[in-house]
C-alpha positions as a printed NumPy array, in Angstrom:
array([[ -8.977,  41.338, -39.657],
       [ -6.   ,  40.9  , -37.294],
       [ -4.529,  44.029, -38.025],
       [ -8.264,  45.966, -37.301],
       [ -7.903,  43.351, -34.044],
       [ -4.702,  44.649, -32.747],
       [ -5.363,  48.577, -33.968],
       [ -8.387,  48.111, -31.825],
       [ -5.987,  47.085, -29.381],
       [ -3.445,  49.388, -28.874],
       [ -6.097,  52.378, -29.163],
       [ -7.838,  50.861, -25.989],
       [ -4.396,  50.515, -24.177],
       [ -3.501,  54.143, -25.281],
       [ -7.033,  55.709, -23.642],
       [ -6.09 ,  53.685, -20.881],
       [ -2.739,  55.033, -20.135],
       [ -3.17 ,  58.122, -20.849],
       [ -6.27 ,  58.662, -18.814],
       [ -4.692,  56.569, -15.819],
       [ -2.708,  59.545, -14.664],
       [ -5.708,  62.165, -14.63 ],
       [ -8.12 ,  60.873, -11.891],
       [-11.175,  62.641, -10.353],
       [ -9.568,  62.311,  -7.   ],
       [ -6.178,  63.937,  -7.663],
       [ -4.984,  66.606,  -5.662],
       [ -2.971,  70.125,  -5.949],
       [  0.07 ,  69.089,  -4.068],
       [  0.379,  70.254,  -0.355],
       [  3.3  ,  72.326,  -1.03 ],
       [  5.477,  73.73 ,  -3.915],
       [  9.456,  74.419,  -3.34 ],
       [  9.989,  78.383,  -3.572],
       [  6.141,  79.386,  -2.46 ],
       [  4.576,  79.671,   0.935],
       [  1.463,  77.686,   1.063],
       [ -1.379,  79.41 ,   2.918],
       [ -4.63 ,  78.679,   4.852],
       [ -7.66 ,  80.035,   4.712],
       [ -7.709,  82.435,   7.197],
       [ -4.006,  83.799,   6.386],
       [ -5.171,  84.418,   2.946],
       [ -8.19 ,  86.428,   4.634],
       [ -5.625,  88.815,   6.599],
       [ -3.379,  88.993,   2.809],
       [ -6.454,  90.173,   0.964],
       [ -7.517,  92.355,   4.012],
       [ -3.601,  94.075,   3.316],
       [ -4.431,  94.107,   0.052],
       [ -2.18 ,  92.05 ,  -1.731],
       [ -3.106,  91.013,  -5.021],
       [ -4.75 ,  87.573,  -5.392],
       [ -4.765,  86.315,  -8.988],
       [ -7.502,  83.626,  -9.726],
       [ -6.034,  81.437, -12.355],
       [ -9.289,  79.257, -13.218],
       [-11.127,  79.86 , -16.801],
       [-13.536,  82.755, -17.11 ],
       [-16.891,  81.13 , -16.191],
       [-15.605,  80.132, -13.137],
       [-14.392,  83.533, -12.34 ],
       [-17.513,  85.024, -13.604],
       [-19.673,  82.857, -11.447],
       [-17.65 ,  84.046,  -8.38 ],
       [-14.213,  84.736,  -7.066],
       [-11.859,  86.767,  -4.017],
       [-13.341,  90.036,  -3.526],
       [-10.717,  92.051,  -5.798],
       [ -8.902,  89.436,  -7.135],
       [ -7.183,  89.71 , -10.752],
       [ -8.32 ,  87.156, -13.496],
       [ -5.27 ,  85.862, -15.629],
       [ -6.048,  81.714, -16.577],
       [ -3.654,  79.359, -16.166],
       [ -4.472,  77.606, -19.567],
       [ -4.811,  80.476, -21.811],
       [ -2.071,  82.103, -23.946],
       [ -2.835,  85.418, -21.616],
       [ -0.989,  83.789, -18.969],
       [  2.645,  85.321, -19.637],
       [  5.464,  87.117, -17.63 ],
       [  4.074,  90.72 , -18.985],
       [  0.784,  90.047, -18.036],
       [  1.995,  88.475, -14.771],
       [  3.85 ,  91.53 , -14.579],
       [  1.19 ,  94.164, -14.797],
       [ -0.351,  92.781, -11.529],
       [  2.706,  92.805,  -9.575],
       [  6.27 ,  93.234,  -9.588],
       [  8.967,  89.963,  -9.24 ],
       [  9.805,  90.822,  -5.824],
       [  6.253,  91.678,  -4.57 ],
       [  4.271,  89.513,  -3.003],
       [  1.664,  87.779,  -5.199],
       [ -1.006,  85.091,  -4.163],
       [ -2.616,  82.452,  -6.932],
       [ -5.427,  80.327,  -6.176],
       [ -8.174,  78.468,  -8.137],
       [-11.028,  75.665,  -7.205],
       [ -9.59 ,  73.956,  -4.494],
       [ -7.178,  71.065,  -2.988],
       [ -8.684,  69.192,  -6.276],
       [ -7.628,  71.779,  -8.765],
       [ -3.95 ,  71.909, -10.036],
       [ -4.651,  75.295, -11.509],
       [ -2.676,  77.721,  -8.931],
       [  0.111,  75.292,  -8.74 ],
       [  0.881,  75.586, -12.296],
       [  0.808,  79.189, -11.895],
       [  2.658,  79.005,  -9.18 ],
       [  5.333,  76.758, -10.855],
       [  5.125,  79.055, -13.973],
       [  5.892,  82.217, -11.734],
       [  8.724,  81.03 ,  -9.992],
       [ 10.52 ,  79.931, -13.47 ],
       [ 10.178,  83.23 , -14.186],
       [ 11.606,  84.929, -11.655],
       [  8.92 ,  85.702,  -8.972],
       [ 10.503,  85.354,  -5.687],
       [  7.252,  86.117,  -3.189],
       [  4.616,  83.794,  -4.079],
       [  1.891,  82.636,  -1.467],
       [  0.221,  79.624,  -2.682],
       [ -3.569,  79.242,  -1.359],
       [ -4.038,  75.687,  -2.359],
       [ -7.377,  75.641,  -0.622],
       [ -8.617,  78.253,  -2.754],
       [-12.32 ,  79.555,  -3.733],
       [-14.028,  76.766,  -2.513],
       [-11.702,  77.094,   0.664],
       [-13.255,  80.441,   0.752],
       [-16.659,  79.955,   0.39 ],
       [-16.446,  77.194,   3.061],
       [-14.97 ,  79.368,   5.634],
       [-18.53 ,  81.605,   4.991],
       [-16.082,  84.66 ,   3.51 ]])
């Protein structure tokens, strides 16, 4: 009985630790070393120049709506790779990743991914589609 006692234990502590660090109010951090974040409007005048955006959220978020033109490559999938990366645009191009918002950590992933691998011209558009949709774009 004391050993079901203290399994019951240590499983409670576990789902308590390791949920502790993933909380509904987190946010995408304000900036990431080797990438230029971006507002709102400056991402308007990229897209207008028609840089490529990449929208790194999962597929029913991008079907439900995204940057008009904008690539779809998730951050979480196994498609997310330096060839694929590659296809959209060149290492020393410029390249701009976004996803939900300030409250999703999507884009900076990407956007720490991308620089590991050798992309030197990242813009980071932390506020990202919701950013968008706020701004009435």
């Amino acid at each position: 009985m004391k050993n079901k006692q203290l399994l019951l234990i240590l499983v409670s502590l576990f789902v308590l630790v390791t949920t502790e660090n993933v909380k509904a109010g987190d946010l995408a951090p304000e900036k990431i070393a080797g990438a230029r974040t971006i507002s709102t409007d400056t991402a308007k005048l990229l897209l207008d120049r028609g840089y490529p955006f990449v929208d790194v959220r999962g597929q029913s978020d991008f079907d439900k709506g995204h940057l008009p033109g904008a690539y779809h490559l998730s951050v979480k999938s196994a498609d997310f790779t330096v060839e694929k990366l590659s296809k959209i645009a060149a290492k020393d191009a410029t390249i701009i990743f976004y996803c939900n918002g300030v409250a999703c950590m999507g884009s900076a992933m990407a956007t720490e991914k991308a620089i590991q691998w050798g992309w030197r011209n990242i813009f980071y558009y932390r506020e990202g589609y919701k950013g968008w949709l706020d701004a009435g774009y």
